[in-house]
N, CA, C and O atoms as a MOPAC input file, in Angstrom:
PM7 MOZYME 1SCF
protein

 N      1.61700 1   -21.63900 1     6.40300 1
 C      2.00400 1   -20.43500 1     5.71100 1
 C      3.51700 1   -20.37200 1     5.56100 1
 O      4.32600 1   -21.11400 1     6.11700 1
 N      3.75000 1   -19.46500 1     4.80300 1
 C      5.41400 1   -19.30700 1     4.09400 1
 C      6.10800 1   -18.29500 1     5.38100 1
 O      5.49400 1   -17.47600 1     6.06500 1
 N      7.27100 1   -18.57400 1     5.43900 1
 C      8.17600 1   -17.53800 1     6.22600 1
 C      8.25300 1   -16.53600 1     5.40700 1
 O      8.53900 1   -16.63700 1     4.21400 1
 N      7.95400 1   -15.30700 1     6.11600 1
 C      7.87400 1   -14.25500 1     5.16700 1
 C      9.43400 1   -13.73100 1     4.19300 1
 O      9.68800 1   -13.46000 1     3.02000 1
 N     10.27900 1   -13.80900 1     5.65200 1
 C     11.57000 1   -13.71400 1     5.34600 1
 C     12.20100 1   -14.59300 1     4.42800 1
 O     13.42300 1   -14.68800 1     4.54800 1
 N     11.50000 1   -15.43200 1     3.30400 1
 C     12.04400 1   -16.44600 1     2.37100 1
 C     11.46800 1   -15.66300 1     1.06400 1
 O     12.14800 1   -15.54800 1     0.04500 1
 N     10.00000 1   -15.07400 1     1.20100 1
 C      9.85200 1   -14.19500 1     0.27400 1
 C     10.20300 1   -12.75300 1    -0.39500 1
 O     10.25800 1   -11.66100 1     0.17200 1
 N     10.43500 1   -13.08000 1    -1.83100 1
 C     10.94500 1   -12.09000 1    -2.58400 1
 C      9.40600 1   -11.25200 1    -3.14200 1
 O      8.26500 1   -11.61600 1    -3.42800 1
 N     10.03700 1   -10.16400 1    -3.09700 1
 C      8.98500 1    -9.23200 1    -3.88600 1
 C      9.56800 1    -7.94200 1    -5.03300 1
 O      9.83700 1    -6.78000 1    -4.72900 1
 N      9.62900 1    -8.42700 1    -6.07200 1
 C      9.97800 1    -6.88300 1    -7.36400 1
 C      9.20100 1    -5.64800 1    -7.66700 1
 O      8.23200 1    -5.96500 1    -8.35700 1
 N      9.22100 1    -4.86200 1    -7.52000 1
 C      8.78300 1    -3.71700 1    -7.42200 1
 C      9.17800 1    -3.08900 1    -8.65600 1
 O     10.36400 1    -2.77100 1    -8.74300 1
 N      8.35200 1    -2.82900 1    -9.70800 1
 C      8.26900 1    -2.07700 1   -10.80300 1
 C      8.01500 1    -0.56000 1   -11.10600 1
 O      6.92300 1    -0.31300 1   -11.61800 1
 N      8.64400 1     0.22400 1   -10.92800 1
 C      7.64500 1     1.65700 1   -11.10500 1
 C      9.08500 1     2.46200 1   -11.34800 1
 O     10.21000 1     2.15500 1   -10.95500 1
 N      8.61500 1     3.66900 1   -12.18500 1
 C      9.99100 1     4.43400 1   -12.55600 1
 C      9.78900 1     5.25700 1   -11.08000 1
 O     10.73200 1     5.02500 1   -10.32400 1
 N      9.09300 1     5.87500 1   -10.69100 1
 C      9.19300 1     6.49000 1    -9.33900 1
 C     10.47500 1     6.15900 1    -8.55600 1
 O     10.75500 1     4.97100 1    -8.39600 1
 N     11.19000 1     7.01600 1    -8.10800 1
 C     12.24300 1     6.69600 1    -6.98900 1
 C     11.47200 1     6.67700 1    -5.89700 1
 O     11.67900 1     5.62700 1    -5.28800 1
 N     10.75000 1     7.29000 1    -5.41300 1
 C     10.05500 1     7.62000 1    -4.29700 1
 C      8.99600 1     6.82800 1    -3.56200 1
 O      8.53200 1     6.86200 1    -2.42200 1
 N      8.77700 1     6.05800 1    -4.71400 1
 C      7.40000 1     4.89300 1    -4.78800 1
 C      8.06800 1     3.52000 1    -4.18700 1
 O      7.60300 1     2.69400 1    -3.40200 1
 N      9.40500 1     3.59300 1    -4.88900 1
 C      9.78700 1     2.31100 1    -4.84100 1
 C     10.81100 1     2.43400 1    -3.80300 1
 O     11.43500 1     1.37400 1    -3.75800 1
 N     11.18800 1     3.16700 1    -3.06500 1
 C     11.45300 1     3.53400 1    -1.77300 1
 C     10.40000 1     3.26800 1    -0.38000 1
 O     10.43000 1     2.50800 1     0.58800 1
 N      9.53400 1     4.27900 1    -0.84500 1
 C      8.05500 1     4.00900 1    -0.01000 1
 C      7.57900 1     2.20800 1     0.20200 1
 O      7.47100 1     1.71100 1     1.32300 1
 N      7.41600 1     1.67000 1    -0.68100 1
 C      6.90000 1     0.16400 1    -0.84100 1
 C      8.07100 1    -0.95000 1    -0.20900 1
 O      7.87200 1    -1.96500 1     0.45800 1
 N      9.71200 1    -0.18300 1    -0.81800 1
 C     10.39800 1    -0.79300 1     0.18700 1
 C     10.54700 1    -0.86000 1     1.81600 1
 O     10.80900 1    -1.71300 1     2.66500 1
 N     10.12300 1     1.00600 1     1.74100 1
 C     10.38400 1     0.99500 1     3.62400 1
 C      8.94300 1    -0.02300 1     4.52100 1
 O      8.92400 1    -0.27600 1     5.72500 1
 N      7.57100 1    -0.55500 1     3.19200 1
 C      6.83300 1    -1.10900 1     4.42700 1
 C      7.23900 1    -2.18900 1     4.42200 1
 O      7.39400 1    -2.80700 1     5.47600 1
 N      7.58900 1    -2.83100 1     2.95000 1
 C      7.72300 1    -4.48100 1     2.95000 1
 C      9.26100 1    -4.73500 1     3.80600 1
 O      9.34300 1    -5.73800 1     4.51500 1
 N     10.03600 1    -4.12000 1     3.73900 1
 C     11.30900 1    -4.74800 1     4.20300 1
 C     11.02200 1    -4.84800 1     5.71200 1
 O     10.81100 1    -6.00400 1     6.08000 1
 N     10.98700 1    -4.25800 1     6.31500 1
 C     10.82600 1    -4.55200 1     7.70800 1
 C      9.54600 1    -5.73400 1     8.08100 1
 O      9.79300 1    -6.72100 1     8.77300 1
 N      8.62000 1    -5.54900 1     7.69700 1
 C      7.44600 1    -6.49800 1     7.75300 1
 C      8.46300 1    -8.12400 1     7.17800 1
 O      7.88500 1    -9.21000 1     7.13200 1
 N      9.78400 1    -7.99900 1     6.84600 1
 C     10.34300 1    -9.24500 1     6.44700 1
 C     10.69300 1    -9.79400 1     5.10800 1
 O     11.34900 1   -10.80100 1     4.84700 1
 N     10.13100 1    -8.94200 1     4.31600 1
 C      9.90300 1    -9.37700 1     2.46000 1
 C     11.61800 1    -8.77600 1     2.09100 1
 O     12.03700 1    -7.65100 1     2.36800 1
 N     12.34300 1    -9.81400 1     1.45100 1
 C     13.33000 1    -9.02000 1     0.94500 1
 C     12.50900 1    -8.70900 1    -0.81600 1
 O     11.76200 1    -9.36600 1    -1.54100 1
 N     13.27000 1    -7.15700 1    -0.90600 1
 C     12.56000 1    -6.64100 1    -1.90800 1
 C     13.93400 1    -6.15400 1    -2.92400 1
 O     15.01700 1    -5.71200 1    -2.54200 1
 N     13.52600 1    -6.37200 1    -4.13700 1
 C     14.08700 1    -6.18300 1    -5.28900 1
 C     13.53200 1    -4.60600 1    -5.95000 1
 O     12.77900 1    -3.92100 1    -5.25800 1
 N     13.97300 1    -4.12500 1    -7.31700 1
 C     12.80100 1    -3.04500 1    -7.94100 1
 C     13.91300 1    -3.20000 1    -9.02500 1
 O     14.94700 1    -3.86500 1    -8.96000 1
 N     13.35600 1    -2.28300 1   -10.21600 1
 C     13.03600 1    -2.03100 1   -11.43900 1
 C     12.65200 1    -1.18600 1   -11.55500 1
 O     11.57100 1    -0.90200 1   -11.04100 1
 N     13.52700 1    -0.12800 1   -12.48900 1
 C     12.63400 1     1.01800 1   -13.17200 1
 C     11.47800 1     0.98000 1   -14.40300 1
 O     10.84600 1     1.99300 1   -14.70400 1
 N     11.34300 1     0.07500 1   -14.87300 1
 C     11.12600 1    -0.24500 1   -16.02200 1
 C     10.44900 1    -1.45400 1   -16.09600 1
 O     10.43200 1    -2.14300 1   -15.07600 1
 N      9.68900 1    -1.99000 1   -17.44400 1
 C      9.64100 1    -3.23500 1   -17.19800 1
 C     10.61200 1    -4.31800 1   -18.38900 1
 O     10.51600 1    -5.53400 1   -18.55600 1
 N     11.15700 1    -3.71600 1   -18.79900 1
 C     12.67800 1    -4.18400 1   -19.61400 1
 C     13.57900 1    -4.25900 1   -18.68300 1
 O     14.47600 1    -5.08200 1   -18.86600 1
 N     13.59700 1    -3.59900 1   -17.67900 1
 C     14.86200 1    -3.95500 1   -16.38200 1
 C     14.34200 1    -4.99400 1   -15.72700 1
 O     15.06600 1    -5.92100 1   -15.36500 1
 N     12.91600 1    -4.97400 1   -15.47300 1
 C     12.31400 1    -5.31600 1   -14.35500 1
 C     12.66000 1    -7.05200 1   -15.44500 1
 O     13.05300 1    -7.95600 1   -14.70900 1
 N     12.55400 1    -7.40500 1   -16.74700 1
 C     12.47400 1    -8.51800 1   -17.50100 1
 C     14.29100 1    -9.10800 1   -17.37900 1
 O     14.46400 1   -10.30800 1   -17.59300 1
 N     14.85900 1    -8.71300 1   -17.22600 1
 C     16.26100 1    -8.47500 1   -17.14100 1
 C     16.70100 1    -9.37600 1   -15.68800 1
 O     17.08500 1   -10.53700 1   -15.55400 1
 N     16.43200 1    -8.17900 1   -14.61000 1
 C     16.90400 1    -9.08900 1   -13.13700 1
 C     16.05600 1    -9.88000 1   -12.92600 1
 O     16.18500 1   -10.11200 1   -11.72400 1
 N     14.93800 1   -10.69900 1   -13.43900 1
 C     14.05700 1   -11.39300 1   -12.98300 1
 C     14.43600 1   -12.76800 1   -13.69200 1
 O     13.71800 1   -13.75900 1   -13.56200 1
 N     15.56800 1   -12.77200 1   -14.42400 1
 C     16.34700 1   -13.99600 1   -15.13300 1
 C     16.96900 1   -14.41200 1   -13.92200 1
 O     17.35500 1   -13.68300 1   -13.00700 1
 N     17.03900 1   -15.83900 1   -14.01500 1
 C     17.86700 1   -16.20700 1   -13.08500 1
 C     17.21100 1   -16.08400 1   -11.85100 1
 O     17.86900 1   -16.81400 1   -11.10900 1
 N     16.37600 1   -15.63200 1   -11.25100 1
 C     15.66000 1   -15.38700 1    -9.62200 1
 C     14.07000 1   -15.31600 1   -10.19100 1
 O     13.46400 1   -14.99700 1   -11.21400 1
 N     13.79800 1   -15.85400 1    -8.77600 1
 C     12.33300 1   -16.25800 1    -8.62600 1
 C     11.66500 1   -15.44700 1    -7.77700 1
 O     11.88300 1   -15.35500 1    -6.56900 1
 N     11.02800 1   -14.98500 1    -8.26600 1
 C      9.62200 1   -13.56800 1    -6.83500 1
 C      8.42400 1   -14.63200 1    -6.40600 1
 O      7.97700 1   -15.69300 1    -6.84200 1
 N      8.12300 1   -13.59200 1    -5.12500 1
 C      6.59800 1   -14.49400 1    -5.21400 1
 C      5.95100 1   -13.67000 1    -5.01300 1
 O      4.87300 1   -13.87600 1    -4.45600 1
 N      6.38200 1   -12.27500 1    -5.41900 1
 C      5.06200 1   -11.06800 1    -5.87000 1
 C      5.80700 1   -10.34700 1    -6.54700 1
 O      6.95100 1   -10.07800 1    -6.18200 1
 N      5.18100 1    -9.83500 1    -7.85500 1
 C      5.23200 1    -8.41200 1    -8.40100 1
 C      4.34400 1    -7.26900 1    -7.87000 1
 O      3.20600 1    -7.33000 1    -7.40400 1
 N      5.18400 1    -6.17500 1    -8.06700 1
 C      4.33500 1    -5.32100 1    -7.89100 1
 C      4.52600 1    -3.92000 1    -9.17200 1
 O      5.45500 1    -3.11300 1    -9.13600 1
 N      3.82200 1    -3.91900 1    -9.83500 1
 C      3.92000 1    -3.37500 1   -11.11400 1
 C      3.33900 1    -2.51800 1   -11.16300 1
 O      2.12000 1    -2.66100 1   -11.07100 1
 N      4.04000 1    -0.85000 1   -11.37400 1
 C      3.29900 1     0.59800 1   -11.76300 1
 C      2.81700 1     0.04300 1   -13.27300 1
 O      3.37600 1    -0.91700 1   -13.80400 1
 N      1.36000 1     1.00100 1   -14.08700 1
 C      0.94400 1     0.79500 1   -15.50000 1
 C      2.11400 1     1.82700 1   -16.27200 1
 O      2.93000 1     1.19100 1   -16.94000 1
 N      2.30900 1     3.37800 1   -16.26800 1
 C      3.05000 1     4.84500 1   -16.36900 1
 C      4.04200 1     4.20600 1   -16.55200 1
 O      4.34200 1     4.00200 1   -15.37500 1
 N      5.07800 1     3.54300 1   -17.33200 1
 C      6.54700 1     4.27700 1   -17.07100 1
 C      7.41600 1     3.87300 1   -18.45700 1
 O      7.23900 1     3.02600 1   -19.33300 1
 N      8.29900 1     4.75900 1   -18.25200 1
 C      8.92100 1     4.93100 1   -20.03200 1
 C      9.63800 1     3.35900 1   -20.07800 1
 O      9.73600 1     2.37900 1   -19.34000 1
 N      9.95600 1     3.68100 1   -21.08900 1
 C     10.93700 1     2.22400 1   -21.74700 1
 C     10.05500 1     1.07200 1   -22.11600 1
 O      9.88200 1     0.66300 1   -23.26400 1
 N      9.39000 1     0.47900 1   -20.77400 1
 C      8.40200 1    -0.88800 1   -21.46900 1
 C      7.65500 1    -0.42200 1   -20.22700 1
 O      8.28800 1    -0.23100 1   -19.18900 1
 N      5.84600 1    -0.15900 1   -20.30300 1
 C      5.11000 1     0.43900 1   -19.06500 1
 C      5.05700 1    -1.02200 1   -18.90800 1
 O      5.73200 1    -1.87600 1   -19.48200 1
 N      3.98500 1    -1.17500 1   -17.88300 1
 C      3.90200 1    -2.52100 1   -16.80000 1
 C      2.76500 1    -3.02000 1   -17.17700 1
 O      2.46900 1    -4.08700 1   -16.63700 1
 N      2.03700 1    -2.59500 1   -17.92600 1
 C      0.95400 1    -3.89800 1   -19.12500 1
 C      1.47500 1    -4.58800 1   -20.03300 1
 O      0.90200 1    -5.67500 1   -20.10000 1
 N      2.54800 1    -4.44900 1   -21.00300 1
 C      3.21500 1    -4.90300 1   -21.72500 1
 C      4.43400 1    -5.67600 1   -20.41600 1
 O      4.32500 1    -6.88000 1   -20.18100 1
 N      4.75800 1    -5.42300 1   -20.19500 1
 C      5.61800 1    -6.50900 1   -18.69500 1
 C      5.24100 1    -7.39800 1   -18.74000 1
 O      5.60500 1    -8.43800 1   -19.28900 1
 N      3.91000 1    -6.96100 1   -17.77800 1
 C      2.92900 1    -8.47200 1   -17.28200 1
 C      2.72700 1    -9.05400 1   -18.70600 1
 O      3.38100 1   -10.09500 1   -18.76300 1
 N      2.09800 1    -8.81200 1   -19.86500 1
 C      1.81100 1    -9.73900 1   -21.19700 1
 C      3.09200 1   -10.47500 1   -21.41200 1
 O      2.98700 1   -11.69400 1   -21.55000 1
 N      4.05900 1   -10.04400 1   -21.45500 1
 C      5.50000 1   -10.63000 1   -21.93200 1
 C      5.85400 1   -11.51700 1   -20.85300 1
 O      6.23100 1   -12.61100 1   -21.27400 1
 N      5.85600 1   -11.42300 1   -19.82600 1
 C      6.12700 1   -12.43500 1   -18.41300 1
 C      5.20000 1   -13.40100 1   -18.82000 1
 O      5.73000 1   -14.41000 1   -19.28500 1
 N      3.77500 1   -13.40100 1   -18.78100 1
 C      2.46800 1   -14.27300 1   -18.50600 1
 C      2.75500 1   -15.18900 1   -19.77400 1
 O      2.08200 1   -16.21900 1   -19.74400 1
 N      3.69800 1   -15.05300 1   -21.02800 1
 C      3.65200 1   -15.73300 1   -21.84100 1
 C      4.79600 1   -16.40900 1   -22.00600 1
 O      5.02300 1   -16.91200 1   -23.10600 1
 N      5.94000 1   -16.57400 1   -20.68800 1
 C      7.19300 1   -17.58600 1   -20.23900 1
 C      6.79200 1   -18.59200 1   -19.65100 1
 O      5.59400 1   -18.78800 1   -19.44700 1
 N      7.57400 1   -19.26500 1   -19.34200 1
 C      7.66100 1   -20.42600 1   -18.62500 1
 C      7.49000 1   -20.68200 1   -17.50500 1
 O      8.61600 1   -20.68900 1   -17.00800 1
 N      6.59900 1   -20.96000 1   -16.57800 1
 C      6.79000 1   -21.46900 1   -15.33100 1
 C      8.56200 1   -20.78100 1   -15.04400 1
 O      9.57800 1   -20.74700 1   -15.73800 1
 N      8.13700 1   -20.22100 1   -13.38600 1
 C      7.23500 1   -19.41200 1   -12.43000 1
 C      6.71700 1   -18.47100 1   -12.82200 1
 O      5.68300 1   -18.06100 1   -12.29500 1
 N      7.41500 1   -17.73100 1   -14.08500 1
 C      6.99500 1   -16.47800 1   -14.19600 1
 C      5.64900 1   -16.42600 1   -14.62800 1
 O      5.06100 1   -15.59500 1   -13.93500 1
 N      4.83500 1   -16.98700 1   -15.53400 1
 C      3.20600 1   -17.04200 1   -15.93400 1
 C      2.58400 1   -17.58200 1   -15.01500 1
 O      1.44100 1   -17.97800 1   -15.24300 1
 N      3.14700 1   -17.74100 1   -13.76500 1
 C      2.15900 1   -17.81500 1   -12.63700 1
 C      2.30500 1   -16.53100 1   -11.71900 1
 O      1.25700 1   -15.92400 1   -11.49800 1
 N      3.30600 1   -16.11300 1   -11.23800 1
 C      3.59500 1   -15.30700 1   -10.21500 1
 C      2.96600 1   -14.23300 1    -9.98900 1
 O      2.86300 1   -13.37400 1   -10.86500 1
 N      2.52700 1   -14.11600 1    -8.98500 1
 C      1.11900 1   -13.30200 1    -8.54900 1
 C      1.91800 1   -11.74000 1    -9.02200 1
 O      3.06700 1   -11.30100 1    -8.97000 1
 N      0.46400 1   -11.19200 1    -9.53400 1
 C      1.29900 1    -9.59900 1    -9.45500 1
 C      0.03300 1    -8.31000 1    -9.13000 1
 O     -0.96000 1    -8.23100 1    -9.85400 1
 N      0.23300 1    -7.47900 1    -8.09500 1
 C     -0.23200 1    -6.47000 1    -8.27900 1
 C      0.19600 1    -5.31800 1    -8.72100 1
 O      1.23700 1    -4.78800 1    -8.33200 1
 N     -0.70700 1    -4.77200 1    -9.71000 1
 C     -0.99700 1    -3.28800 1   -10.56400 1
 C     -0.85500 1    -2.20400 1    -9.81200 1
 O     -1.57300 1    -2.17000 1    -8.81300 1
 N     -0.20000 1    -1.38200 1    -9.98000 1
 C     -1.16400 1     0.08300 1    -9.32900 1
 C     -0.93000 1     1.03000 1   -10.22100 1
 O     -0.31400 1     0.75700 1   -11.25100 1
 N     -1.40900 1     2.34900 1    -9.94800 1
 C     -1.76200 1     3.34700 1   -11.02100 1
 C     -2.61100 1     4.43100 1    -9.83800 1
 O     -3.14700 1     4.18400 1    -8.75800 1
 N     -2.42200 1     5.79100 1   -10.67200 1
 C     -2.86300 1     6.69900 1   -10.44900 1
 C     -4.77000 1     6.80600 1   -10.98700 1
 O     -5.72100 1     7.47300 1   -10.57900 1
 N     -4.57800 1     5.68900 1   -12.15500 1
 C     -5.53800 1     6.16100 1   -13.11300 1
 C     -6.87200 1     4.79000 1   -12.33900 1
 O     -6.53000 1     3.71400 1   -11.84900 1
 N     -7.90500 1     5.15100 1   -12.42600 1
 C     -8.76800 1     4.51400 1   -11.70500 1
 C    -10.10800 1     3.90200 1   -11.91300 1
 O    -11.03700 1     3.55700 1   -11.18200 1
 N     -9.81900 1     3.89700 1   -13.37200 1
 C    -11.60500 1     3.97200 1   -13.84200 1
 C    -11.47300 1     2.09300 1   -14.32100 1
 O    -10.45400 1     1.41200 1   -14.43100 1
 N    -12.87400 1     1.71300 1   -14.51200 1
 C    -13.24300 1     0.25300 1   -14.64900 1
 C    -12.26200 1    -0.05200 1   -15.76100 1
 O    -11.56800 1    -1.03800 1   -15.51500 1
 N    -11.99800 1     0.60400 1   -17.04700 1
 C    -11.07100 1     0.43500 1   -17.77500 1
 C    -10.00800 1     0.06400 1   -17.71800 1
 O     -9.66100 1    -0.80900 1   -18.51400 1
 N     -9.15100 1     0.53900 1   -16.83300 1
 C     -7.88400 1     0.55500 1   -16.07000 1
 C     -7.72600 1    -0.73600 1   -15.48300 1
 O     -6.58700 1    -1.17800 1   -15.63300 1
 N     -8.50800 1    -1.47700 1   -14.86500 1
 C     -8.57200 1    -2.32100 1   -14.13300 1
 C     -8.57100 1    -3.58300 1   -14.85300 1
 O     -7.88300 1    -4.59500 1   -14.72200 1
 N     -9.86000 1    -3.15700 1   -15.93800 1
 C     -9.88300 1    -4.67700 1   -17.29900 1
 C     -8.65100 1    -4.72100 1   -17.91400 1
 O     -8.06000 1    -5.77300 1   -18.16000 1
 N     -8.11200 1    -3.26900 1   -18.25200 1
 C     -6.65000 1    -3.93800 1   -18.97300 1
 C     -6.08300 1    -4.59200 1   -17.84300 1
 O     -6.19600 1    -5.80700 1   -18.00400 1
 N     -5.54100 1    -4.32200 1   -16.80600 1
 C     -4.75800 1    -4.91700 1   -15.96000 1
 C     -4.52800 1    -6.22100 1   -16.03700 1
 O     -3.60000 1    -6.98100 1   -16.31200 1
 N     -6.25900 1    -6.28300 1   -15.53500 1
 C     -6.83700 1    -8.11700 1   -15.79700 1
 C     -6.63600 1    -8.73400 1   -16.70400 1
 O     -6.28200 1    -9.89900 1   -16.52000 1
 N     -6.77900 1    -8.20900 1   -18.11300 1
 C     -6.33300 1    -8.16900 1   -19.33800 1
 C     -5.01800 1    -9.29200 1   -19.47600 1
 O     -4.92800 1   -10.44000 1   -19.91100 1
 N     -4.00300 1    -8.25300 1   -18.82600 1
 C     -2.34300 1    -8.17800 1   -19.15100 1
 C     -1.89500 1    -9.53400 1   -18.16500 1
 O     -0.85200 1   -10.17400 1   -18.29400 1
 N     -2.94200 1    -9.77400 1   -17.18700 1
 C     -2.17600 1   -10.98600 1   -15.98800 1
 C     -2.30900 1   -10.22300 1   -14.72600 1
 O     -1.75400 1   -10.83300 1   -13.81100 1
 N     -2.91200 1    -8.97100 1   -14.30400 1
 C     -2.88700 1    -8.59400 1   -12.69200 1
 C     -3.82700 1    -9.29900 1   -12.32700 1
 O     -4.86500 1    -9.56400 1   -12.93500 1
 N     -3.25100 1    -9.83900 1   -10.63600 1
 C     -3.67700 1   -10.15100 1   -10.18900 1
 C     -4.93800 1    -9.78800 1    -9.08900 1
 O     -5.94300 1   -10.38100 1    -8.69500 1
 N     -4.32900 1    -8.53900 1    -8.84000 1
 C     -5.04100 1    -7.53400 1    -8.53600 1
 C     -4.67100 1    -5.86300 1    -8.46300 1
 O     -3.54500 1    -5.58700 1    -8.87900 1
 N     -5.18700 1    -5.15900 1    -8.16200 1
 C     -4.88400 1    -3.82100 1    -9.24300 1
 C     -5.10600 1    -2.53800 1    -8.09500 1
 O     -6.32600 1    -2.49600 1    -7.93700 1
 N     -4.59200 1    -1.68200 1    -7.39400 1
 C     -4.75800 1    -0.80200 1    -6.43700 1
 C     -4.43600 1     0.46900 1    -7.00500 1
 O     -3.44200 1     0.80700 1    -7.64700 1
 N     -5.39700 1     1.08200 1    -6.67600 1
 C     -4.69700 1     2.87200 1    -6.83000 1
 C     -3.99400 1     3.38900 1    -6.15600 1
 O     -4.15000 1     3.12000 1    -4.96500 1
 N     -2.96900 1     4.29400 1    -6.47800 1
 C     -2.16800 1     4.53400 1    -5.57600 1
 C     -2.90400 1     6.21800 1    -5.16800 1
 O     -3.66900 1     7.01300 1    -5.71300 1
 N     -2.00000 1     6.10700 1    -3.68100 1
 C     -1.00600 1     5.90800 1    -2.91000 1
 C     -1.97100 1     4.40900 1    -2.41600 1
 O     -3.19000 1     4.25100 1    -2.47900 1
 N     -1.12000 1     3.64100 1    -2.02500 1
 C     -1.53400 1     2.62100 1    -1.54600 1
 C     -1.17000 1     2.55900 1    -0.51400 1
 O      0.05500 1     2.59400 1    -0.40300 1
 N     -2.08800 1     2.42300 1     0.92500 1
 C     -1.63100 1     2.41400 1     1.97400 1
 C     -0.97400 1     1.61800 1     2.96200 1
 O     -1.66600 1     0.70300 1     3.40700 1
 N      0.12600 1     1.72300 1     3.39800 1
 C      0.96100 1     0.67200 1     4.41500 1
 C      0.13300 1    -0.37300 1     4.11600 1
 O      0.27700 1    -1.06100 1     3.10600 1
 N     -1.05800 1    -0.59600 1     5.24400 1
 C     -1.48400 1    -1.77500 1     5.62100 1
 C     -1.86400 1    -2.28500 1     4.60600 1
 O     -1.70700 1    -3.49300 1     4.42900 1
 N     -2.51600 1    -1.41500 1     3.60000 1
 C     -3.27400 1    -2.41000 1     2.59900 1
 C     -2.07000 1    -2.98600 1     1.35300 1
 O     -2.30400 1    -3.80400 1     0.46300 1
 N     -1.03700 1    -2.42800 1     1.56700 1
 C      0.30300 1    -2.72000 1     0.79300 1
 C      0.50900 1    -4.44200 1     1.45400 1
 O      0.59800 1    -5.40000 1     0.68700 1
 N      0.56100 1    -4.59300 1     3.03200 1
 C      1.17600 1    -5.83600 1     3.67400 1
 C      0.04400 1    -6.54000 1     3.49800 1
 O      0.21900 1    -7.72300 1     3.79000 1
 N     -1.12700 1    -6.27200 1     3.11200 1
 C     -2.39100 1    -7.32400 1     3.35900 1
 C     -2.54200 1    -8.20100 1     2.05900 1
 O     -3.04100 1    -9.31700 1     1.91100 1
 N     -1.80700 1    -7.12600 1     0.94500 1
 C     -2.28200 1    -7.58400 1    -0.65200 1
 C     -0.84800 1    -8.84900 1    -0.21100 1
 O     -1.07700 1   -10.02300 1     0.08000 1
 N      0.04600 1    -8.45400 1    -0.24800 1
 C      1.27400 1    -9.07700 1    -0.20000 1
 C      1.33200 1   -10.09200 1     0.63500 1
 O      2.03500 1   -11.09800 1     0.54800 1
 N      0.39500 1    -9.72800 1     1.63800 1
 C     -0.01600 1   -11.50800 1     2.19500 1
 C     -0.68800 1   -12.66400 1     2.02900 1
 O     -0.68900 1   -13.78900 1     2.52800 1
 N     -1.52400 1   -11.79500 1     0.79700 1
 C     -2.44100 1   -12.55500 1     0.48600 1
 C     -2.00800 1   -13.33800 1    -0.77900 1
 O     -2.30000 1   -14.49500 1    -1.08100 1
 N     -1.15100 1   -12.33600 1    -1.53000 1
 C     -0.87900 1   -12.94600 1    -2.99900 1
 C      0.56900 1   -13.33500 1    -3.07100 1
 O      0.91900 1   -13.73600 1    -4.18100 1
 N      1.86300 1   -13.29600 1    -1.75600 1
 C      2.87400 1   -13.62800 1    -1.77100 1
 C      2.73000 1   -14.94400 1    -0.55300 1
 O      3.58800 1   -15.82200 1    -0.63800 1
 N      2.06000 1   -15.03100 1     0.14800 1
 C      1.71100 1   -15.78300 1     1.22500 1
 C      2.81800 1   -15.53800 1     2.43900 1
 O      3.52900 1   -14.56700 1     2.69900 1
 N      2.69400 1   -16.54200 1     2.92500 1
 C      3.18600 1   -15.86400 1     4.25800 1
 C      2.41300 1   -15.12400 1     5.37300 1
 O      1.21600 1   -15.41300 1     5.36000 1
 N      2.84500 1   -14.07300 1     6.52500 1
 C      1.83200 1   -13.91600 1     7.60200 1
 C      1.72300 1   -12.46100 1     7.50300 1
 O      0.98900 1   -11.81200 1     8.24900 1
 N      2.45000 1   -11.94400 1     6.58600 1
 C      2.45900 1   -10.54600 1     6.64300 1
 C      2.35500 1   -10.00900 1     8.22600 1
 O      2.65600 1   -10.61100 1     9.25700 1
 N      1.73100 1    -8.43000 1     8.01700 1
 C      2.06500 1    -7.44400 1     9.08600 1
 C      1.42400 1    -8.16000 1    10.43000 1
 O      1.51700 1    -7.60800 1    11.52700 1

């Protein structure tokens, strides 16, 4: 398995609060973490640096995070591989096919909880998590 502390993780969501929250579990658990309000920002700092998880709100102004993931999934190596989880408020089977749709890897409703935040991120960033 990967040293966790080598993995990067971007965090997408206009939320201040979200992307605060997701920082206070992953950073200590070892993940240095990046974010993005947007997914035009989030397309921006992700030049030049390599993640080995997204984590992408669907909701947010400028470019939401289905159109992200489509525009990433159709670059070049790393980025059309790099694992990414979805989340959203919104919850129905629909929600989920677009996701799948767009390149998620896998797709959580939020609030998403601590543990199940370090478990996805261990699973799809590798490493030993929590």
């Amino acid at each position: 398995m990967s040293d966790v502390a080598s993995l990067r993780i971007m965090v997408v969501d206009d939320a201040a609060l979200v992307r605060l929250y997701y920082r206070s579990v992953l950073e200590p658990a070892g993940y240095v973490v990046d974010d993005a309000l947007n997914g035009l920002e989030a397309l921006e700092k992700l030049t030049g640096q390599e993640v080995q998880l997204l984590i992408v709100d669907i909701n947010m102004p400028v470019m939401d995070g289905l159109t992200f993931l489509r525009l990433l999934r159709r670059r070049a190596e790393p980025f059309a591989a790099t694992p990414a989880l979805v989340t959203s408020t919104e919850a129905g089977p629909q929600d989920r096919k677009a996701a799948e749709m767009a390149g998620a890897n896998f797709y959580a409703c939020k609030p998403v909880a601590a543990e199940d935040l370090l478990e996805i991120a261990s699973l799809l960033a590798g490493g030993v998590g929590a």
